[in-house]
N, C-alpha and C positions, 0 to 999 in steps of 0.2 A: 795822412796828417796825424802828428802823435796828437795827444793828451796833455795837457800841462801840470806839471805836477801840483803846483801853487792852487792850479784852480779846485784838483780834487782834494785835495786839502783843506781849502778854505770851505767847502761844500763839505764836506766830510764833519770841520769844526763848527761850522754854524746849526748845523743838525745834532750834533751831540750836544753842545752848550745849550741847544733848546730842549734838550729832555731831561737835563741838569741831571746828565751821569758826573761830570766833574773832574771827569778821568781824564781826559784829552792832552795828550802831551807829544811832540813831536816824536821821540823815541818810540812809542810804541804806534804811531801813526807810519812810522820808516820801518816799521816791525809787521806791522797789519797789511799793509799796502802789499808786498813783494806775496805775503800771502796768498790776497786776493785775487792777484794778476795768475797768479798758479794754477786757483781752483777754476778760476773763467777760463784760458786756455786749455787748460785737460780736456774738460767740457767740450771745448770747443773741436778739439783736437780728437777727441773720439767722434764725433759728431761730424768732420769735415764734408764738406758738399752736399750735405744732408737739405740744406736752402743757402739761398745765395746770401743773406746774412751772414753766416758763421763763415761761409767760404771768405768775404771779402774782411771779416774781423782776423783772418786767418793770413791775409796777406802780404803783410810788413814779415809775415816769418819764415815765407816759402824763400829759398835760394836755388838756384839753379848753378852747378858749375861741371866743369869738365875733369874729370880725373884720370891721372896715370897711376898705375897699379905700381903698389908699397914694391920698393927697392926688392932685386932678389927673390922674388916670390913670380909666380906662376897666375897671373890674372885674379888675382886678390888686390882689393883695393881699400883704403882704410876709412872710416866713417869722416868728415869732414866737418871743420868748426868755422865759423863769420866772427872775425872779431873776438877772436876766444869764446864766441858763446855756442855751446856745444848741440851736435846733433840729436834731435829727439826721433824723428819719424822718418823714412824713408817712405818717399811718395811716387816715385817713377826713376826707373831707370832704362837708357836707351843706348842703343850703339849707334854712333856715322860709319854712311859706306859714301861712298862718290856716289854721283849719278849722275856721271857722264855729261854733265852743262857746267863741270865747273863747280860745283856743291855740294852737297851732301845732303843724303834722306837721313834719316833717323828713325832702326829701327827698335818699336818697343821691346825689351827685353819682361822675360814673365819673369816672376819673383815667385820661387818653388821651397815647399818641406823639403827636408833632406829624403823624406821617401818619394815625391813626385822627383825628384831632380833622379834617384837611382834607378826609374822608371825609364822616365826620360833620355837619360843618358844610354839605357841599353834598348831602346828601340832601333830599328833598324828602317822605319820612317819617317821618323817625328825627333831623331839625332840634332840636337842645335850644331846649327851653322853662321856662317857669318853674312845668309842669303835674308833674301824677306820670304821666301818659301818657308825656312826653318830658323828663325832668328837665334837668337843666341838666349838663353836661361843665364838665374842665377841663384842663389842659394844665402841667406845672411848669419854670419856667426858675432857672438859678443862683441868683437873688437873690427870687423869688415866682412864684406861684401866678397863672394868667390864667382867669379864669371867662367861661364861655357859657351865655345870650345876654348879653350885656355892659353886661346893664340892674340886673345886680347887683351890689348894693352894701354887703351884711354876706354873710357866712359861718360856719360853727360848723367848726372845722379840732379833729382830733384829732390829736397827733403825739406823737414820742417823744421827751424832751429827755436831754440830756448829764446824768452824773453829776456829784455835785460831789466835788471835791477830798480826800481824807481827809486826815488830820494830825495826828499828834501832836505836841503839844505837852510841851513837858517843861522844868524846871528844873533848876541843878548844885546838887546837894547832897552834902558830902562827896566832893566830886569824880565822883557817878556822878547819871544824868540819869533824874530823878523826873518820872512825868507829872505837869500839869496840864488840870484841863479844859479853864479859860478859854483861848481860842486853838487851842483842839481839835477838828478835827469828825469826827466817825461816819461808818463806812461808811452808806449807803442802803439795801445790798441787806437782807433780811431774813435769821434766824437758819440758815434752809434751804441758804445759800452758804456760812455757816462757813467751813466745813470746805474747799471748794474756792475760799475766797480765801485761806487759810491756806497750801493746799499750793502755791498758784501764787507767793505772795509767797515761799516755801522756794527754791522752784523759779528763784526772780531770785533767792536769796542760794545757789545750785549745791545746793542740799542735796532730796531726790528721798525723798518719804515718801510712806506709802498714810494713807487714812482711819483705819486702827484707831487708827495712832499717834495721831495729830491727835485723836480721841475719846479718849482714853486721858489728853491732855492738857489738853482741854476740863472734861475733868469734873474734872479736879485744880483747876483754876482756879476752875469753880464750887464747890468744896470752899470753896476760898481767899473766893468774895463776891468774885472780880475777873469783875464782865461787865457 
């Protein structure tokens, strides 16, 4: 479940307005925000499966798809985008073989330097294959993925994709700027980052609060039916 943007906002503006910085203004709240979603997922994102917290703040980003290897090319396959929002991280990748009921296993492929893949490749035991004895390797360069033995030609790639953009949007009324949904989009993360997307967005407008505050403010809001 995303975040609503309106609610970290209105929690973001009632915490600044009580420390009478004076600065708060939607532009640089649509400027701060996209920030802070940046430094919390890196974070996040270097730290995956570290606890099952970060794993599940982690899970609106995971995509799972199947790829056929880039036109013309020899079992190279090109990094993959959701929605135009682009690939960050490669987190697993695996080959299908049948298994004879009708289905398919799924074998892990390793993910190798370019000096374990030329190791690799010239063993005369440990040769990738397309078995679950010797699975298949693969190797990652700037722009895609190169698989061995080079007779493959889909893939199932797990990776971690880019957040999208938050925004509020808003209209002048009476000279002061009311949100709207249409043209608005939610955070991603779920309810469990609150609170520390709250305090990092404070933290780009200079003002340095603990959790109780932030809680304190959260549940006035939810008084208010703003989330």
């Amino acid at each position: 479940m995303s975040l609503n943007v309106n609610y970290i906002y209105s929690a973001s503006q009632n915490i600044i307005n009580s420390n009478q910085t004076g600065n708060f203004k939607p532009i640089l709240f649509n400027a701060y925000a996209p920030m802070a979603v940046v430094d919390i997922f890196s974070k996040y994102a270097h730290e995956y499966q570290a606890t099952q917290q970060i794993s599940d703040a982690l899970y609106p980003f995971i995509h799972r798809v199947q790829l056929s290897q880039i036109p013309n090319t020899t079992a190279q396959f090109a990094y993959p985008s959701a929605n135009g929002l682009q690939y960050v991280n490669l987190m697993a990748l695996r080959y299908r073989i049948p298994n004879g009921n009708g289905g398919f296993t799924e074998l892990p492929v390793q993910i190798l330097t370019d000096d374990e893949l030329g190791r690799r490749l010239q063993s005369p035991v440990v040769a990738p294959s397309t078995t679950i004895n010797a699975p298949p390797v693969a190797t990652q360069y700037d722009t895609y993925v190169q698989l061995y033995p080079e007779t493959i030609s889909t893939i199932v790639m797990v990776y971690l994709r880019q957040p999208v953009t938050p925004y509020w949007n808003y209209t002048i009324v009476n000279g002061l700027p009311v949100y709207t949904a249409t043209g608005s989009t939610d955070f991603e993360f779920n309810w469990k980052q609150q609170n520390e997307l709250i305090i990092r967005i404070c933290q780009y407008f200079g003002v340095y609060v603990r959790d109780q505050e932030v809680i304190q403010v959260t549940e006035a809001l939810k008084q208010q039916q703003i989330v």
